[in-house]
C-alpha positions as CSV (number, residue, x, y, z in Angstrom):
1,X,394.1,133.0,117.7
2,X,396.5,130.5,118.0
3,X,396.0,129.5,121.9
4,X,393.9,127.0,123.8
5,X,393.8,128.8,126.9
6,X,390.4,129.6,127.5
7,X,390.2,134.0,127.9
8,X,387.6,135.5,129.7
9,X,387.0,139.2,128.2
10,X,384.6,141.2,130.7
11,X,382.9,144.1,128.9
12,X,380.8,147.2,130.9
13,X,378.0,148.7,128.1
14,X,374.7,150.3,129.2
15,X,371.3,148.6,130.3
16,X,369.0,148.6,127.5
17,X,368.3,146.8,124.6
18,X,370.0,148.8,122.4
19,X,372.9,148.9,124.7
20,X,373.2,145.5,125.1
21,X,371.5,142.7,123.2
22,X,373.8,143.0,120.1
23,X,376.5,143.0,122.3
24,X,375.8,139.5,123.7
25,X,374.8,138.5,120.4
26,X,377.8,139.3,118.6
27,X,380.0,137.8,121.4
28,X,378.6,134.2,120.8
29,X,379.0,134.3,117.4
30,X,382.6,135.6,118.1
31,X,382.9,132.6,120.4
32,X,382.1,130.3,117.6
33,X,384.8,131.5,115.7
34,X,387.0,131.6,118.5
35,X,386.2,128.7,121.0
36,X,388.6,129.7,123.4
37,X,387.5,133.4,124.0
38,X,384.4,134.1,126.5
39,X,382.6,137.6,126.6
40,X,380.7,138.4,129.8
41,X,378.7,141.9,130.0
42,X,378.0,144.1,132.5
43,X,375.2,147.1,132.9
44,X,375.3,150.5,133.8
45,X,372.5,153.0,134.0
46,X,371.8,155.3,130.9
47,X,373.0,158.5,133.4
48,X,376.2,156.6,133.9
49,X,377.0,156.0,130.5
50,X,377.3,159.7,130.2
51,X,379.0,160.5,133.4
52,X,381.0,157.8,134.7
53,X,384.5,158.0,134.8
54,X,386.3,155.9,132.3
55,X,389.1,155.2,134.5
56,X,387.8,153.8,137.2
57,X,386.2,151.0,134.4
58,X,388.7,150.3,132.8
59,X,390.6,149.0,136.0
60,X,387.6,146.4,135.6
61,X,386.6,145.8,132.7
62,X,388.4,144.7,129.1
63,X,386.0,146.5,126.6
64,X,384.3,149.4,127.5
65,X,381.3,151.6,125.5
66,X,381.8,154.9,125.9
67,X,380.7,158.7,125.4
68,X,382.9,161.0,123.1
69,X,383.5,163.7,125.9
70,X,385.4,161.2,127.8
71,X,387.8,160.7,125.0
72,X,390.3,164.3,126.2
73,X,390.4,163.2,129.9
74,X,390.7,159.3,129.4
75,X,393.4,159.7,127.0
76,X,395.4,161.5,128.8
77,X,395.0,159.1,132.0
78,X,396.2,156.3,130.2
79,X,393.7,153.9,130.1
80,X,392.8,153.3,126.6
81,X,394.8,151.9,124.2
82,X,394.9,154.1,120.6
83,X,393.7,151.8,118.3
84,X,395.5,153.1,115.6
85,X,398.4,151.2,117.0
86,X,396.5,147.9,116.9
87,X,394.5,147.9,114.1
88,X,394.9,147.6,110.3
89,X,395.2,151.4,108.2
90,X,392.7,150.3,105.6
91,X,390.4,149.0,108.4
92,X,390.0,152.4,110.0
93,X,389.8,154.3,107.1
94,X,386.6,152.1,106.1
95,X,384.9,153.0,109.6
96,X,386.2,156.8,108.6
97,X,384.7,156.5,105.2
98,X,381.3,155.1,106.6
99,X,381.0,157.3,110.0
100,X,377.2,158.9,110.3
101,X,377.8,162.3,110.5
102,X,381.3,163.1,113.1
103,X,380.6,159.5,114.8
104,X,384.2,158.2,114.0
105,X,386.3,161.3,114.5
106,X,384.5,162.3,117.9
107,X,386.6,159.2,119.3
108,X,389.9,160.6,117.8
109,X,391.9,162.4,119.7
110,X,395.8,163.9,120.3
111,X,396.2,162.1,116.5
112,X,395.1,158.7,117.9
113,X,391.6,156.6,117.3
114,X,390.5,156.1,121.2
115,X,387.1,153.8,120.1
116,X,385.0,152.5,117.0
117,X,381.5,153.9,116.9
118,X,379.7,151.1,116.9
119,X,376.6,153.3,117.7
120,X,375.3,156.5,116.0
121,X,372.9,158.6,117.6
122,X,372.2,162.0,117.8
123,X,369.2,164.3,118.8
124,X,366.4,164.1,116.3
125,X,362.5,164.8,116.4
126,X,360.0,161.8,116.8
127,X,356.1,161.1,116.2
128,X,353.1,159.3,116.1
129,X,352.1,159.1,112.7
130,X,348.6,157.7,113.6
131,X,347.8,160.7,116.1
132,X,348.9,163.6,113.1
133,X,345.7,163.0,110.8
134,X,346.9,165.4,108.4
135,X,349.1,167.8,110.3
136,X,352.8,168.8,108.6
137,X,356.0,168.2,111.0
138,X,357.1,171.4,112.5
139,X,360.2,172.5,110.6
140,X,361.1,175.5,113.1
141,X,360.5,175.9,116.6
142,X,357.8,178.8,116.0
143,X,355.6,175.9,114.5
144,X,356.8,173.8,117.5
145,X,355.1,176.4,119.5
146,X,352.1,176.6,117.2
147,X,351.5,173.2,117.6
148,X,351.3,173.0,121.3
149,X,349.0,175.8,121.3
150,X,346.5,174.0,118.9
151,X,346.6,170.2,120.0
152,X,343.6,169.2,121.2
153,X,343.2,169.2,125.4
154,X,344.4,165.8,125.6
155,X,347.3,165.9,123.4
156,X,350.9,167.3,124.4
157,X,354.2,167.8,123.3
158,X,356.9,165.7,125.0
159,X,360.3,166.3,125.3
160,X,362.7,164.6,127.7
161,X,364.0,167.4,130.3
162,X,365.8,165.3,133.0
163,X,369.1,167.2,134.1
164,X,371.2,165.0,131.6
165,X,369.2,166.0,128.6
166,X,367.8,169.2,129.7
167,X,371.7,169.9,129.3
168,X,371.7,168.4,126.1
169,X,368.5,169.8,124.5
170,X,370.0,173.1,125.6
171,X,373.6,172.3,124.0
172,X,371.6,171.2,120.5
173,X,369.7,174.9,120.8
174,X,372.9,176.6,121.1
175,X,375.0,175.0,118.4
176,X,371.9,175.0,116.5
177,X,371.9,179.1,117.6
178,X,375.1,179.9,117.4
179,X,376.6,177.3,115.0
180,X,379.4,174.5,116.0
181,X,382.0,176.8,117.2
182,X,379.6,178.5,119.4
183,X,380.9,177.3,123.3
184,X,384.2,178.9,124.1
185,X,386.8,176.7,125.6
186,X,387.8,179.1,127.6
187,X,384.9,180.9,129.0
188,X,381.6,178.5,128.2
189,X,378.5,179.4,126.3
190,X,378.2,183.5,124.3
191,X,375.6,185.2,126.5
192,X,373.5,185.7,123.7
193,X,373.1,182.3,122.7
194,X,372.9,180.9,125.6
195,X,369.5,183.2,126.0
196,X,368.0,182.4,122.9
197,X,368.1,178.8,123.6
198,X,366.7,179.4,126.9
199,X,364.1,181.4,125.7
200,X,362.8,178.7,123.5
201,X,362.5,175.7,126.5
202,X,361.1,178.4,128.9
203,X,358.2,179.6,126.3
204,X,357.5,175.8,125.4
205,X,357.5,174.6,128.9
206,X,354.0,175.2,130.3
207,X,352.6,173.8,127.1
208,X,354.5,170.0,127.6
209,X,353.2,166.8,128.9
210,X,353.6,167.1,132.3
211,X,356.1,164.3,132.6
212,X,358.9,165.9,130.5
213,X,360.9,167.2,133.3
214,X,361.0,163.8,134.9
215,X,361.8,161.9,131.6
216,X,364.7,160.4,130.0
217,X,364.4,159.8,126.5
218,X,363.9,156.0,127.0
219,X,361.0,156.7,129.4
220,X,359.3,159.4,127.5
221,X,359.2,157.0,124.2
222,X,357.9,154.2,126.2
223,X,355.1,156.5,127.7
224,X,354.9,157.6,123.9
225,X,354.5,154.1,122.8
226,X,352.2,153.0,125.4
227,X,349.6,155.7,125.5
228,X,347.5,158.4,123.3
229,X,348.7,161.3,125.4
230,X,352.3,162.2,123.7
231,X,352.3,163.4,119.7
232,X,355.4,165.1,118.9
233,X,358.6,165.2,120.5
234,X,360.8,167.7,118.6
235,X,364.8,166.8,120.4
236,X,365.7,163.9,122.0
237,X,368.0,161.2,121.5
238,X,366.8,158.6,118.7
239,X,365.9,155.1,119.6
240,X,364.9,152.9,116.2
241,X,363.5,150.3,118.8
242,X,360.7,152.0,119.2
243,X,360.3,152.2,115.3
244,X,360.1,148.5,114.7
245,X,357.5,146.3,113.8
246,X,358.5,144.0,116.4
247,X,358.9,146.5,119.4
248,X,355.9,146.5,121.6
249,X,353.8,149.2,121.9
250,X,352.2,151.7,119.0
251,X,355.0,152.3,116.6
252,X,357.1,155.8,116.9
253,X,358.6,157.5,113.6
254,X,361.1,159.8,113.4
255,X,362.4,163.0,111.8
256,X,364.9,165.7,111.5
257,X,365.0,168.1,114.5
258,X,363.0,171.4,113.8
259,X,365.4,173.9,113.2
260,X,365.8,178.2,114.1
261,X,367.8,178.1,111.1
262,X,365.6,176.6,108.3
263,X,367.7,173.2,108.1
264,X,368.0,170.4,110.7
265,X,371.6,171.0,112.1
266,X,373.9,171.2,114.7
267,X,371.6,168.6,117.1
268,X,373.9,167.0,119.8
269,X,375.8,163.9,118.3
270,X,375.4,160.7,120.9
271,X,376.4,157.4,119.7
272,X,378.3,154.9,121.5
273,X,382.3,154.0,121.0
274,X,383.1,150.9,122.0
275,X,387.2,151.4,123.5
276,X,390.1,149.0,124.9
277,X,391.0,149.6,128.4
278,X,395.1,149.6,128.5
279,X,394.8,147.8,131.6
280,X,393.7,144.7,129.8
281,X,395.5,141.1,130.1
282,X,394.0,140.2,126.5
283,X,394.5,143.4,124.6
284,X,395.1,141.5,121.2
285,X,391.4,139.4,121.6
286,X,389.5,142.9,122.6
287,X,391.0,144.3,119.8
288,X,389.5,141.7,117.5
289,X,386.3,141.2,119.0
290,X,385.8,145.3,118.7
291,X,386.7,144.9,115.3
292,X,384.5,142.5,114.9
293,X,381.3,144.5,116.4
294,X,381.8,147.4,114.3
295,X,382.7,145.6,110.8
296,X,380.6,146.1,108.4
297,X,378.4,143.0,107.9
298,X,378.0,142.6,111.9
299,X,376.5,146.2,111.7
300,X,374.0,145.8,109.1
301,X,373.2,142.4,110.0
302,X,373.3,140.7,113.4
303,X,373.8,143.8,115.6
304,X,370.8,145.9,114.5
305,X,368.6,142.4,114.0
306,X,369.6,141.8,117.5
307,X,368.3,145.5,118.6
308,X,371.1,147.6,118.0
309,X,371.4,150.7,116.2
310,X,374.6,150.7,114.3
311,X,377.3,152.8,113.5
312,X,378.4,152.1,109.8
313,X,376.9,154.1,107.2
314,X,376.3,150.4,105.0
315,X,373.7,149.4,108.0
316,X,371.8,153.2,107.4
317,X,371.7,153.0,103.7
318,X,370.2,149.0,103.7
319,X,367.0,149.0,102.2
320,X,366.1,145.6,104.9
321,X,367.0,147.3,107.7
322,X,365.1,150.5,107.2
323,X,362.3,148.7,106.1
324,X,361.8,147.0,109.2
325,X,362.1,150.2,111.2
326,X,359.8,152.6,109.2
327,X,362.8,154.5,107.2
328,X,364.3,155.7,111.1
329,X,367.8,156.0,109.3
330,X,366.8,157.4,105.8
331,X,364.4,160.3,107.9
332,X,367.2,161.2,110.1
333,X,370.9,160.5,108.5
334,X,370.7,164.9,107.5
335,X,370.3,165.8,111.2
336,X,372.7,163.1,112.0
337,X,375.1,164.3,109.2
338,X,375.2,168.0,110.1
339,X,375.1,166.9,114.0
340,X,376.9,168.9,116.8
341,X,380.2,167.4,118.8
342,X,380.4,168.2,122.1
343,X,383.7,169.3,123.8
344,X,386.2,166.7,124.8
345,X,388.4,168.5,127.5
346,X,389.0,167.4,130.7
347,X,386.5,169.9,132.2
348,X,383.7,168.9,130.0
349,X,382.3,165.7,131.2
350,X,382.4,167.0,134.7
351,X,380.4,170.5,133.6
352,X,377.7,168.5,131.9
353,X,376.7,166.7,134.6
354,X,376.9,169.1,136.8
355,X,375.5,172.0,134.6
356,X,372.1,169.7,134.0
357,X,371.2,169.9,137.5
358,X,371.5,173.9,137.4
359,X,369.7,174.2,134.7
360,X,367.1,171.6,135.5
361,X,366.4,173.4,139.1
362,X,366.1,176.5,136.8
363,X,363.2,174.6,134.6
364,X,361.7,173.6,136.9
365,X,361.7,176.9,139.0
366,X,360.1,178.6,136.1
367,X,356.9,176.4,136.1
368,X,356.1,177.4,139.2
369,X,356.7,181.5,138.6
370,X,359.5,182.8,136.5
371,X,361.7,184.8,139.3
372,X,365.0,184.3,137.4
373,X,366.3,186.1,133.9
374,X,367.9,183.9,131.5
375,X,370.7,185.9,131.8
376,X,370.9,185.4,135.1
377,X,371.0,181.0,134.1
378,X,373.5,181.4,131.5
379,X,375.9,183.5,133.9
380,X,375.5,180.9,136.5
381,X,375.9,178.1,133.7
382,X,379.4,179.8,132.7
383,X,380.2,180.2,136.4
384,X,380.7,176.7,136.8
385,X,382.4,176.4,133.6
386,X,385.2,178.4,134.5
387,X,385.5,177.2,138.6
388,X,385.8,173.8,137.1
389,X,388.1,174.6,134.3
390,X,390.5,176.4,136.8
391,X,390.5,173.6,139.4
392,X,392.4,171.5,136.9
């Protein structure tokens, strides 16, 4: 890099394996090649990640990992740099070329590349293969519900239903409803849609492990993993940690999502982006070390070996990698392909965190006696749409 001065990047990601370990992994072997650059990492919760605000990190922190709907909002702040302006033309059109599913494009925005995704997630179903004996995976959400009705009594159906992915789960139903274009910008989610979805988490509800409401993803998979007492999960966010031969526990597969439509589409797009904040001393050296991480050889060696789960096509197509993790990118990349992007306005972020707690309260309203219409939800879901959308 052409300086002895030692440079001391800090980066914020999220706390769990996945989130981290390839993280501090790739930065000492970045170190090695660059003596005089240090990267330091920081934690935040999983809830965070999502919701938030980018500004205020970036007044800390030289590298951030962050969620596509931030992308509208933080770009027009200021306080990411477009990448476009740093980085080499053939460079991003390889991470184009080799996105999983939207990955790459939900970080561009206004014309300009605000982050790499060096993570690609999305929604998908999960199981455990040694609890199915010789049952099919549901393909629809009418076998969903057959299945719950015919597992034995100490069996269940999990699905993660804290406010954050209730909000998701819901989001994946509609798009998968209503198809991509389904939530209007300027008024929220069609009534009709909205409903169906509804209709298909209320009618599964009574039938789930009882811990569902309370879980996050990474807690219903380590339950999963850890017990008997979960089979089938049919949308949550994917995890291939929990598909490994080396993870702990009794190993998870997973699938495409089950579908109203007859094919496994429109499931909400996650994934990670790993952005520049514009407030950065060292610029140049986070541009290169986020290069680095999301180059293809780092992706489909050190960062998933280390525990990551990466976001360049070459890393889902290895025949290594997908042996170790029981095919988790070969039985997924169609949902992941034909994934939903969320909204990236300045009202979105806000409305989804908010939005999970209303529906949430709603869920868990209806276990105890169903007093509300799901009409009723929806309007008050689209309420707070449009009183955040005209505070801006």
């Amino acid at each position: 890099m052409g300086s002895s001065k030692m440079i001391n990047l800090r980066g914020m990601t999220w706390n769990h394996e996945r989130g981290y370990a390839p993280l501090l992994l790739a930065s000492e072997k970045f170190h090695e090649r660059n003596p005089n650059v240090n990267l330091t990492w920081d934690r935040r919760s999983l809830k965070d990640f999502g919701d938030y605000p980018v500004d205020l990190l970036a007044k800390e922190y030289d590298i951030l990992l962050i969620d596509h709907p931030h992308v509208g909002i933080s770009s027009s702040q200021g306080v990411l740099i477009p990448l476009d302006e740093w980085m080499p033309t053939e460079f991003l059109a390889d991470q184009q070329a080799n996105s999983v599913g939207p990955s790459h494009m939900s970080y561009n925005w206004g014309g300009h590349q605000w982050a790499l995704a060096v993570d690609a997630a999305a929604q998908v179903a999960s199981y455990r293969p040694d609890l199915l004996a010789e049952r099919k995976l549901p393909t629809n959400w009418g076998e969903v519900h057959e299945w719950a009705l015919s597992l034995p009594h100490n069996r269940r159906i999990g699905w993660p239903l804290c406010p954050t992915d209730a909000m998701c789960s819901f989001l994946s139903l509609c798009a998968n409803i209503g198809g991509k274009t389904f939530f209007n910008e300027a008024e929220g989610i069609p009534q009709e849609v909205g409903e169906a979805a509804l209709e298909i988490m209320l009618d599964l509800l009574p039938m789930l492990h009882e811990s569902s409401l309370a879980s996050n993803p990474i807690q219903m998979y380590d339950l999963m993993s850890s017990s008997d007492e979960i089979v089938y999960v049919p949308l949550a966010f994917g995890y291939t940690n929990y598909a490994r031969k080396s993870y702990a526990g009794n190993r998870l597969r997973f699938a495409d999502v089950p579908s109203t439509k007859g094919k496994a589409e429109n499931a909400l797009l996650g994934g990670v982006g790993m952005a520049v904040s514009a407030l950065s001393k060292y610029v140049l050296q986070a541009v290169e070390f986020t290069m680095f991480a999301a180059s293809s050889h780092v992706q489909s060696t050190i960062y998933y070996e280390a525990g990551g789960q990466p976001g360049h096509a070459s890393a889902w197509t290895d025949t290594k990698v997908n042996e170790d993790c029981g095919d988790f990118f070969e039985a997924t990349r169609c949902t992941l392909e034909h994934s939903y992007m969320r909204p990236r306005n300045h009202t979105f972020p806000s409305y989804q965190e908010q939005a999970g707690v209303v529906l949430h309260e709603a869920l868990s309203r209806s276990l105890v006696k169903r007093t509300e219409s799901v009409s009723t939800i929806v309007k008050e879901l689209n309420h707070l749409y449009l009183n955040l959308l005209h505070k801006e």
